[in-house]
C-alpha positions in Angstrom: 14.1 -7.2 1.1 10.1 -7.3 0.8 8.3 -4.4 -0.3 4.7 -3.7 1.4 1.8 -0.7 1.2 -1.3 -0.9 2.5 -4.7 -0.6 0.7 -8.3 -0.2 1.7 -10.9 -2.2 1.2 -13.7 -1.9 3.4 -12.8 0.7 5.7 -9.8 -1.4 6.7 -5.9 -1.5 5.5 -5.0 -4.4 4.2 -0.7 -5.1 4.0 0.1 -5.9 0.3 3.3 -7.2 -0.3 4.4 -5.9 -3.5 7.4 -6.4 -6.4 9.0 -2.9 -6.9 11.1 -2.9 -10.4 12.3 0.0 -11.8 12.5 3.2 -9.1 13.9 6.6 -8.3 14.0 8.8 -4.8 10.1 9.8 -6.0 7.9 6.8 -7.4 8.5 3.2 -8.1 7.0 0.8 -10.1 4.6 -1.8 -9.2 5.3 -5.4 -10.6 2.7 -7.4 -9.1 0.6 -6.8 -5.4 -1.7 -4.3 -6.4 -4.9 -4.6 -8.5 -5.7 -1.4 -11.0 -8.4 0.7 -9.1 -7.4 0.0 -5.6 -6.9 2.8 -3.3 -3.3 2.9 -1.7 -2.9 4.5 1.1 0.2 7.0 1.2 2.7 8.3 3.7 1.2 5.5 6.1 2.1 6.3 9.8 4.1 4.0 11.9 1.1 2.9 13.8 -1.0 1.7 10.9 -1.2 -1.9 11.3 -2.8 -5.1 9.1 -6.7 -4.8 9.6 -6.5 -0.9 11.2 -10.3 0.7 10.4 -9.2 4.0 8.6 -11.7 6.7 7.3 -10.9 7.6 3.7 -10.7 11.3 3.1 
């Protein structure tokens, strides 16, 4: 199973995938995917898609 999140750059989502290792029912943690300081998006909706424009709040 491949793990994904999304995060912005440039006023767009991008879809990360991501390794998850060790996790419980309220955060895992990130192996490799993400780069320290990059906003992830959280509780995505089921719309967001690859290359959506999002406004960052």
């Amino acid at each position: 199973m491949n793990w994904c999140t999304f995060v912005l750059q440039q006023g767009r989502v991008q879809r990360r995938t991501v390794t998850v290792g060790h996790r419980n029912q309220v955060e895992a943690e990130i192996l490799n995917g993400l780069v320290k300081g990059e906003t992830v998006v959280l509780h995505p909706s089921n719309q967001l898609d690859d290359g959506m424009r999002v406004r960052e709040q």
